[in-house]
N, C-alpha and C positions, 0 to 999 in steps of 0.2 A: 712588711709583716704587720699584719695586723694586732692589737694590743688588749691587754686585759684592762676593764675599763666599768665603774661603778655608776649606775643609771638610779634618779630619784625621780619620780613623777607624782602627780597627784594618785592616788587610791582609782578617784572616782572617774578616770581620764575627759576629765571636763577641760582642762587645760594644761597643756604639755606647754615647756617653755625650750625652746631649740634656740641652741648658739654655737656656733662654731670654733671658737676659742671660749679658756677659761676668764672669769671674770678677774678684773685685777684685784679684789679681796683678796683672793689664795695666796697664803704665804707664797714669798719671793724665794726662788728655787725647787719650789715644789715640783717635781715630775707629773706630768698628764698620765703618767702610769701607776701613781702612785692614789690611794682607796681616798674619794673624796665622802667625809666623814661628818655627820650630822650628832647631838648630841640626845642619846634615848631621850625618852621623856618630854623633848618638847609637843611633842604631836602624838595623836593614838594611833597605835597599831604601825608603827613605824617602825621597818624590816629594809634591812640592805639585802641585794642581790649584786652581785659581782658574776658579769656576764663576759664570756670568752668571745674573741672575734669579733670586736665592734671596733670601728674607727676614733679616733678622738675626734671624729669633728660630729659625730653621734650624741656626747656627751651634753646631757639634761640637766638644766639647773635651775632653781628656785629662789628666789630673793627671802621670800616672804619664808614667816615660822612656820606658816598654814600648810609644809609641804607632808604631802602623803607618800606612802610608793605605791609603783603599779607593775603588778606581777609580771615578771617579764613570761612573758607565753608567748605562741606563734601569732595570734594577732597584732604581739606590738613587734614582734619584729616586723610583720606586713608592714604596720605604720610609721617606724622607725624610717627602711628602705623608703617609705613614699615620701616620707618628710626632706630624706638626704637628697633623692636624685630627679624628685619631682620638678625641679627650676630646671633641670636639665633636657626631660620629656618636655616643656615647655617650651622652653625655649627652641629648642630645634622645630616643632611644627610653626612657633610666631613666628619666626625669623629665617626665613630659606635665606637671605642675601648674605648672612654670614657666614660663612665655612671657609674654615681653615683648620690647619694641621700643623702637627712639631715631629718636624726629625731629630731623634735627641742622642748625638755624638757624646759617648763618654771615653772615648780612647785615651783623648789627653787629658784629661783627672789620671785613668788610672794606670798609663803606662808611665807617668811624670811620678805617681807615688811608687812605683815598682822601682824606677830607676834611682830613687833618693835613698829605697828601700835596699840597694844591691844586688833586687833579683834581675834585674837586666842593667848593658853596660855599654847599648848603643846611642852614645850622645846624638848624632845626627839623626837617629830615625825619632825620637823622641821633638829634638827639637823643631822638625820640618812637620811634626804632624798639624794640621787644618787647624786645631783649637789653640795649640801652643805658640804657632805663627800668629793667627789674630790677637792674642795678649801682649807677646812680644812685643809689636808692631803699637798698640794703645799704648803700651806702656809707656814705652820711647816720647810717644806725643805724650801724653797727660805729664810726663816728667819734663815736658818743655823744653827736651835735649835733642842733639844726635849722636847717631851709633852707626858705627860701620854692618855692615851686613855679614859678618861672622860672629859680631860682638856675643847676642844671643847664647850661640852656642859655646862661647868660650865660659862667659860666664858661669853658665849652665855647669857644666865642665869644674869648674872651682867649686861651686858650690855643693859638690854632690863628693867635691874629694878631700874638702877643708870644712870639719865642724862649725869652726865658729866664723865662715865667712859669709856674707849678707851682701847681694846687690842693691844699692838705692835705688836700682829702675825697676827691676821684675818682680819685685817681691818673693822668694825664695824660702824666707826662712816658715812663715808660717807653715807652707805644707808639710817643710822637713820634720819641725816641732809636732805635728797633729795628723802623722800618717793612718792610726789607727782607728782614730774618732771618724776621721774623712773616709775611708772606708766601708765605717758602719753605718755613714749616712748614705755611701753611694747605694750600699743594697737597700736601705731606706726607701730609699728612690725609687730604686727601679721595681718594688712591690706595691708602690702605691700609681694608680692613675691620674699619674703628674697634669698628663698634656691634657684632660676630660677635665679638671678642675680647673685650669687656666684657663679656657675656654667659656666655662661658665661663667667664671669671673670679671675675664674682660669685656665680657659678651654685654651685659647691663649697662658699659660703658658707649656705646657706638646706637646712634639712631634706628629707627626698622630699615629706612630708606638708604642704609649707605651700604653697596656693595661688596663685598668683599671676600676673594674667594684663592688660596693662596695656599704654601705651607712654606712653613719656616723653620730653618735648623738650628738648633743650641746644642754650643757647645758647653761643658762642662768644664773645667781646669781646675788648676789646683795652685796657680801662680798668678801674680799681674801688680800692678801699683798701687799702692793704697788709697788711691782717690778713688776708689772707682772699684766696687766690689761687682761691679757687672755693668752691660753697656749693648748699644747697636753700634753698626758697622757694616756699610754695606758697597760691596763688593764683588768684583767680576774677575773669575775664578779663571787661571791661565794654570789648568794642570792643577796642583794643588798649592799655586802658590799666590794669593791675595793680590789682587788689584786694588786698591781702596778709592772709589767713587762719589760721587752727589746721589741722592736720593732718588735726581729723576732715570739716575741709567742701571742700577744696580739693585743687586737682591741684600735684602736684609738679611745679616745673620745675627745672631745672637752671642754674648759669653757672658756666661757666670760663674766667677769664684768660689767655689765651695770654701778655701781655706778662709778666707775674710769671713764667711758664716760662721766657721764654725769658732771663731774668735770672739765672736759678737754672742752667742748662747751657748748653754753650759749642758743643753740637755738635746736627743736625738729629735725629741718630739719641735719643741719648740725651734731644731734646727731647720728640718721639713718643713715646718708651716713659713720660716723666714728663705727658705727657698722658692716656696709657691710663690708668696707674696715679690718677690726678687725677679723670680723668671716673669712672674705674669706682668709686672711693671716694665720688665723688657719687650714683653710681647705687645703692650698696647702699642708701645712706641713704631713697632713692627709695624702692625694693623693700620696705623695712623697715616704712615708713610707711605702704604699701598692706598689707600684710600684716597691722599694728596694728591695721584696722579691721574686723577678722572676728578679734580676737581679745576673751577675755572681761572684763569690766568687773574682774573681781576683780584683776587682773595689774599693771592699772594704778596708778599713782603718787597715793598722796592725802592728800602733804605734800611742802614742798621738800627734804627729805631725798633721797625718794624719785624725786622730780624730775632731782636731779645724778645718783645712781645711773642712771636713765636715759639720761644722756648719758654717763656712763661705759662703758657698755655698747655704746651704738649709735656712738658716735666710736670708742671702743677695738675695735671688731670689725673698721672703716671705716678706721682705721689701721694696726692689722693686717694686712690685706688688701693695703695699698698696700705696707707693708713686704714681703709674698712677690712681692707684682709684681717690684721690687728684687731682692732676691735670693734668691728662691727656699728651697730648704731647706736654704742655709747658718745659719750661728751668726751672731748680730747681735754688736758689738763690745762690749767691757769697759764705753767709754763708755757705748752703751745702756743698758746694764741697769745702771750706777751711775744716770743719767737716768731710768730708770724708775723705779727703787726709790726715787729722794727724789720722786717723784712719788705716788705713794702714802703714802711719810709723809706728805706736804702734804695727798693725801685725808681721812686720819684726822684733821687736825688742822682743815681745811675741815667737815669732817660733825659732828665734836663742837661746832663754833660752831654749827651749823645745827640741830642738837637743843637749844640755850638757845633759853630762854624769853627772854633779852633779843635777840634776832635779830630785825631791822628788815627792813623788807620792801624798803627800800632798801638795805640789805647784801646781803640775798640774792640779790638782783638780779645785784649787782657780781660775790658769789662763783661765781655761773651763766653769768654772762658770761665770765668768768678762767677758767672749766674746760675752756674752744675755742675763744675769742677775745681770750688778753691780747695773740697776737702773734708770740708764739715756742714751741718744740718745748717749752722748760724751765719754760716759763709754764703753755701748756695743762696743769694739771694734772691732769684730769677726762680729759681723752682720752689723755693719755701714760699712766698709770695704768691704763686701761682697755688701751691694746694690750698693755702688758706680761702684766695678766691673762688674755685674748686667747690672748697665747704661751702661758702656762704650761699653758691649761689645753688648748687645742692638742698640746702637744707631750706632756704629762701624761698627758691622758684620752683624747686623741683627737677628731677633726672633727667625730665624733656628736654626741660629748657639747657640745662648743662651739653648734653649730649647733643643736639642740634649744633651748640657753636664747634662740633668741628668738620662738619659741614658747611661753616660758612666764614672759618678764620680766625685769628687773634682779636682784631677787632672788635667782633662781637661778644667773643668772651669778655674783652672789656668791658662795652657794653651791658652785657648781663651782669656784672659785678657793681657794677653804677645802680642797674636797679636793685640790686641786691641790698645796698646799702641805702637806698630811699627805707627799706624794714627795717633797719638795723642802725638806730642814728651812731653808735658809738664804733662801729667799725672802721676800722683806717682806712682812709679814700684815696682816692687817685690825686695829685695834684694840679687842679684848674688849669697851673698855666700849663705842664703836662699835655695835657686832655687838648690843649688850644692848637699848641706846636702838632703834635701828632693830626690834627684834624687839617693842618695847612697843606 
């Protein structure tokens, strides 16, 4: 559903300022629905209009006092639409090698809230459905445990007949707590052109030159472990019930959590854009995987050294990416980049263990798991470190150069982060002797 939504422009349309989220000035909890408000008198002739049927990612904003308005008439809505979907026209004629598509399964979202709901009372068909299996199954792993293969459904079963009981592996109580918020986001959803915006988005990320041509299905849910509000997973489908594979034999699927969104913001708008941002960070990873497989054997990883580099790379680009969804081509806060920079000392001091010779193959397990699944921003060490490099060499070198290395590896990403910080003397480096081991 599209939203009622207040547009300020210059008068003289000499310069429109287009941003896709609001600025972080605006009071904290403010609705993107709510009348963004200027005070008379600073500027002449200063008139609001509040215009029906526009998107929030339409919404015009000004810094400067100097703001004018401009009449909203049928010219700017022409320029509005040219403004929104012109990177889209664009992009499809620059770039034929990328096309792809999302099959977007919402069964298990919304037969999982029916059934917590009362309106339906079939445990097994609920818990065998595609999306509820794949969460199920993550769960188990990211919880570091095991489960017998009815556990699921038993579970399931308690929790939908006992208030106050809570599984530590599937996550449960959220959706039960937030059926009707989950809901209003799923219709959310399904009136906005989800998969047309993730596309654009991840689309800036991948080279002209890398092929890729696929579609990929996401699931929706409403349950899963709190590590992990969405993920890939890729999988060869026996009937409907999950194989779980290597990258080189298997199709990507997708799942994300709507209840963990909707825990994390307090409003529909801001839930949506943290869904885009969320799916489209699973679709890179998608895109990346398919693309891995036409690329050359020499590129590849062949030690766990070179393993985490991998995931520093493909999480760090993957969270990157979510970070511009946010805010776009502002500066990230102080905090961050104190957050990232002890994230990369932690790399260094992670990779020099994993270059000894006494490194057990059950630590390095644990250290591979901790580099995107201890749980928290400050924990992922492997992928915080990777978006910070991401940025620098983003804002450094430039998207080419970003988007090239992953066509040609971990490595180079490295690499490009090396020069990155030749511009930058005070950004956190790689550690020499690091850099030494890894080059033996």
């Amino acid at each position: 559903m599209l939203r009622k939504t207040m547009l300020y422009a210059y008068k003289n349309r000499k310069k429109i300022v287009h941003h896709p989220f609001l600025p972080s000035s605006f009071e904290e909890g403010k609705s993107r629905n709510d009348i963004i408000s200027c005070r008379e008198g600073e500027v002449d002739n200063f008139k609001e209009y509040t215009v029906r049927n526009v998107s929030y990612e339409m919404i015009l904003y000004l810094k400067s006092n100097y703001m004018r308005c401009l009449k909203f008439d049928i010219f700017s809505i022409f320029y509005l639409a040219l403004v929104l979907f012109l990177p889209l026209i664009l992009h499809s004629q620059t770039n034929p090698n990328f096309d792809f598509s999302l099959g977007i399964d919402y069964s298990a979202a919304e037969q999982m809230l029916d059934y917590f709901d009362h309106r339906i009372g079939d445990t097994k068909l609920v818990a065998t459905l595609r999306g509820n299996q794949l969460v199920a199954a993550t769960s188990v792993m990211l919880a570091r445990t095991e489960k017998t293969d009815d556990d699921f459904s038993q579970q399931l079963e308690l929790a939908r007949n006992n208030a106050r009981f809570e599984s530590d592996v599937y996550g449960f109580l959220p959706a039960k707590n937030h059926i009707q918020e989950i809901r209003k986001l799923l219709l959310e959803i399904k009136h906005r052109q989800l998969d047309r915006r993730i596309v654009a988005t991840i689309a800036s990320f991948f080279p002209e030159q890398a092929k890729i041509s696929t579609r990929f299905s996401v699931y929706f849910v409403v349950i899963g472990n709190e590590r992990a509000s969405a993920f890939v997973r890729h999988v060869i489908w026996n009937y409907d019930v999950p194989i779980f594979v290597s990258e080189e034999t298997g199709e990507p699927v997708i799942v994300v959590n709507l209840a963990r969104i909707i825990e994390r913001q307090n409003n529909v708008e801001a839930q949506f854009v943290e869904v885009l941002s969320t799916t489209a960070h699973e679709c890179f990873h998608a895109a990346l995987s398919v693309l891995k497989k036409s690329l050359p054997e020499s590129i590849k990883a062949k030690n766990v050294a070179e393993q985490l580099l991998d995931i520093v790379q493909n999480e760090g680009v993957a969270y990157y990416l979510s970070l511009q969804t946010h805010i776009g081509n502002r500066t990230p806060s102080q905090q961050w980049f104190s957050v990232t920079a002890q994230a990369i000392e932690e790399l260094n001091r992670v990779l020099l263990e994993m270059t000894s010779p006494k490194l057990t193959r059950a630590r390095a397990q644990e250290l591979m798991m901790n580099a995107n699944l201890s749980g928290s921003f400050e924990g992922n060490y492997g992928a915080t470190a990777g978006m910070r490099m991401a940025y620098e060499i983003d804002t450094r070198l430039g998207r080419p150069t970003l988007n090239a290395t992953l066509m040609t590896g971990s490595g180079s990403f490295i690499s490009a982060y090396i020069q990155a910080c030749l511009r930058g003397q005070n950004l956190p480096k790689i550690n020499r002797h690091v850099l030494s081991l890894l080059q033996q």
